[in-house]
Every structure is written in C-alpha cells, then in structure tokens.
N, C-alpha and C positions, 0 to 999 in steps of 0.2 A: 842618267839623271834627268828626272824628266822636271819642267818648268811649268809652274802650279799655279795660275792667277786667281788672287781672294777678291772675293766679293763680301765687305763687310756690309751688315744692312742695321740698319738702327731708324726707327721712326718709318720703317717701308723705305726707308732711301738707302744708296749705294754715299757710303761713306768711309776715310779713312780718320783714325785720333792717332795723337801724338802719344808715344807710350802706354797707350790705353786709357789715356785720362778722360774720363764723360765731361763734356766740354769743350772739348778740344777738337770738334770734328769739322773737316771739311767735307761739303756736301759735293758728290761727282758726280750724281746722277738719279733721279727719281724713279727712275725705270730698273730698279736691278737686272728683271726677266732679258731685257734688250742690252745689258749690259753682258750678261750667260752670253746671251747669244753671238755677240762682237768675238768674244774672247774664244769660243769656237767656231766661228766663221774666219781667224785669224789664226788657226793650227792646235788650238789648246788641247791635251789628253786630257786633262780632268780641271776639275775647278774646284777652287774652297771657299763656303760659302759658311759664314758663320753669321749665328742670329746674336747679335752683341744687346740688345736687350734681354733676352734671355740669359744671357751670360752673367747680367749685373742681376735680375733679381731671381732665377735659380727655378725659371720654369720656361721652355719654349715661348713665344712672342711672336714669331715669323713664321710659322711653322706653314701658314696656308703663301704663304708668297715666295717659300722656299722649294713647296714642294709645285709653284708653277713655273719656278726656274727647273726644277728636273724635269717634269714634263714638258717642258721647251726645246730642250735639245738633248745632242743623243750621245755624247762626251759624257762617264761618270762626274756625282757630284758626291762631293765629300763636306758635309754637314756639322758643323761643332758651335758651342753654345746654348747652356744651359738646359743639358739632358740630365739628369738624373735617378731616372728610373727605368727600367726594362722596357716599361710602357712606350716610356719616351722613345726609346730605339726602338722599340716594334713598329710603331706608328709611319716611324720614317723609311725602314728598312721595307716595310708593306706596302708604302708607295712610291717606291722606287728610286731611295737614297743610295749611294753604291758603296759608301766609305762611311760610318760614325766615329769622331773624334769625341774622346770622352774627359772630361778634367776633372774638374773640383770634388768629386766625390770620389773618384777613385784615389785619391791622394788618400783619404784616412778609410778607404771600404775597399780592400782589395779582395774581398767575397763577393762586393759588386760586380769588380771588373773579373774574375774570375765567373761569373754568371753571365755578364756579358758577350766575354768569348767562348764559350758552349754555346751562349743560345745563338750566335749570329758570328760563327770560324767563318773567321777572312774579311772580318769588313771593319774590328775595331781598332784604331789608334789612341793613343794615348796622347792627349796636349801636354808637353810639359814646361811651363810658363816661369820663369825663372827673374830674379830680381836680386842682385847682388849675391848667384849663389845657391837663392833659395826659394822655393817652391813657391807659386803666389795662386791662386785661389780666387774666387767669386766675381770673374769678370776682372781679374787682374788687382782689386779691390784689397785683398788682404794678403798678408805674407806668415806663413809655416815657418817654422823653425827647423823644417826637415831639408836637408839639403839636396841639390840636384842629384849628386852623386848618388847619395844613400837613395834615393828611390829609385833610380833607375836601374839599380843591381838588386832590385825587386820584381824586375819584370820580365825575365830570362824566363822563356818556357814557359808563358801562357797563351800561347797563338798570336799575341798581337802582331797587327798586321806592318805598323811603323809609329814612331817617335815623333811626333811634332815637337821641335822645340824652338820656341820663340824668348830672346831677351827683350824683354819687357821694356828695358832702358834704350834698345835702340830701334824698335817697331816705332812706324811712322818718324821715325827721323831724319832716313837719309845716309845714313852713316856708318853703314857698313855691317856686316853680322859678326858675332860677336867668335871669330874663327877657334881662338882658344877653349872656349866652351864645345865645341861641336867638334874637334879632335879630340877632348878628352872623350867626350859621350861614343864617340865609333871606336875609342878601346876599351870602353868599361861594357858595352852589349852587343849580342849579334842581332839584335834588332834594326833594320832600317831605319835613318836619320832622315827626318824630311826638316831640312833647317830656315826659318822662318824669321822673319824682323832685321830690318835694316838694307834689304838690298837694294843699292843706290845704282848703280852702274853696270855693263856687262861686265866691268873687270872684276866685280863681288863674284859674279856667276862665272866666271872661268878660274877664280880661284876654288869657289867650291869644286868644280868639277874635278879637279885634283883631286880631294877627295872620295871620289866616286866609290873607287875601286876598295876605300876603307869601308865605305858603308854609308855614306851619304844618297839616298836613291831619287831625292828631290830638293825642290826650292819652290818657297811659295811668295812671291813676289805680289804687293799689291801697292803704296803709294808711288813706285817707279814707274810703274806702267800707267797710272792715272795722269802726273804730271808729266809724260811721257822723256824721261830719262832713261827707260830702258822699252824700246819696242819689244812687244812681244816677238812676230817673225824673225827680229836677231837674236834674240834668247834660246830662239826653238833651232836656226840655224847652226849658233855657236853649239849646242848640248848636243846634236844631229851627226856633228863633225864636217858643217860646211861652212865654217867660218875659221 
C-alpha cells in the first residue's frame, strides 16, 4: 500500500477545504512546484495533484502550473479535476502526466470512460466521490441519485487502473476514513481501492493497511501531513514494514 500525498491547488496556491466546501480553504503554501518537490525529496512514489478550480467549473484552470510540477520532479503525478474530454487527457498524458483521475462525466458517459481507457490502457482512475452513499459530481457541488455501490459494479473489466474513493463528509476534517465504506467497495470489485478523505493519524493508516491484502493499494493523505499529524517518513516507514 503505497502513501499518496495531494496537492490541492486552487487560485495557483497549495490549499486544503473542509468537505470540499469553496470557502473553506486553508492556504499551505503558494509554491505548489516546491511543495511536489518536499514530498519527494521526503520518499513520496507518486503524488495527487488535483486542479480544484477546474473541478468547480468543469474545464482545467491549472493545467500550466500542474504540468511544472511534473516536470519538477521525477516521482509519477496523478492529475484529477475537471477533465472532461479526450482532449483534456491527451494534453496531460503528452506532457507527462503518469496517472489521469477521471469524475463527473464518467458518472453518466460510460462511452467516455470506455474511450478513455482504449486511448490511454494503464493510466485511468476513476474518482468516486461519495456523500451519504451517493455519487457527488461537479467539484463535490452536486449529488446523483446513483449510489456508490450501483456504480461501482459498473466498472469491472474496462482496464481502469484504481478507485479513488473519497467521503466527502470526512475530507479535510480530521476524522478518520470512512472504513465501512471502503470494505464494502474491496468486496463489491477487483479493482484497486486507493482510499481518500479523512486520514488523521498513522493509526488511520495502519488500520488501512489491514486491508491491503483485500485490495486497498493506497492512501492519499493530504491535510495531515500539512498540519503535520502525520509525517510523511512514518507513513512511508509504517507501509514499508519498518515501523
């Protein structure tokens, strides 16, 4: 299980929100670029960097400041917020994105995300953003009627590469991941679970790693390692098997 650190960016800054609520953000840092760079100069495999503007109005925003964090350093970067078109994944994947996380349209365009994974096998993930159960959409902004479950026994057997799945109600809180949700999803697919929102402490992250072996392959941690409740080096150590 490897330990994912997000880079959210909104307004060009490294920020985290509470829930996803616009408004809500604490500012960590104006430098995303030198932020990439800390968190692999500190053991990171990959980093998630997500354009949260782009997220809320449903076109890339960051797309030139994201793509000078991948040419910064040399750890893959796994990109999500506010792609929606082929184009959009081309752009990124041509210059050297390693991972595309793909949402709100694949929820109701599963010819998208089925074209998505033909044009670019082995690099797409699927967000799946969840809010009492059910699917949320447009930067976290709107809520589907389709439930986690029922989409997710949609996505068996089209290359995707892993599941992001973030509870919505406990991102940027503090307060643990929502563990119930993320056992049911590692017995409803054989797709890899990368489990997202709420990790507060390394004892979140050693209880996921219990899960491993079911299908959990990661953890994407980001306002614990800002307010530094959870160092990255003991994250990387405890997942490594030296803690």
């Amino acid at each position: 299980m490897i330990i994912i650190p997000a880079i959210d960016i909104k307004d060009g800054r490294c920020v985290r929100l509470q829930q996803g609520r616009a408004g809500t953000e604490s500012v960590y840092s104006d430098d995303p670029v030198a932020v990439a760079q800390r968190w692999e100069s500190e053991g990171a495999e990959l980093i998630h960097v997500v354009d949260l503007d782009g997220a809320f109005s449903g076109a890339p925003k960051n797309r030139d400041l994201i793509l000078k964090i991948v040419r910064s350093v040399k750890i893959p970067i796994q990109v999500a917020g506010g792609m929606r078109t082929i184009e959009d994944i081309g752009r990124y994947v041509q210059e050297g994105a390693s991972r595309i996380v793909l949402g709100t349209r694949v929820v109701s365009d599963r010819s998208f995300l089925e074209t998505a994974c033909r044009s670019y096998p082995g690099r797409i993930s699927v967000g799946l953003d969840t809010r009492n159960g059910k699917v949320m959409v447009k930067g976290w902004t709107e809520a589907t009627e389709q439930s986690a479950m029922d989409f997710v026994n949609q996505l068996n057997g089209l290359g995707i590469l892993s599941i992001i799945f973030t509870d919505v109600q406990r991102d940027g809180m503090l307060k643990g991941p929502n563990l119930d949700a993320i056992r049911g999803l590692v017995r409803s697919v054989e797709i890899p679970i990368i489990a997202s929102g709420g990790i507060s402490s390394l004892d979140d992250i050693r209880t996921l790693l219990e899960l491993e072996s079911s299908g959990v392959a990661g953890v994407i941690v980001g306002k614990a390692l800002y307010t530094g409740a959870v160092k990255l080096s003991e994250a990387l150590s405890l997942t490594r098997g030296a803690v």
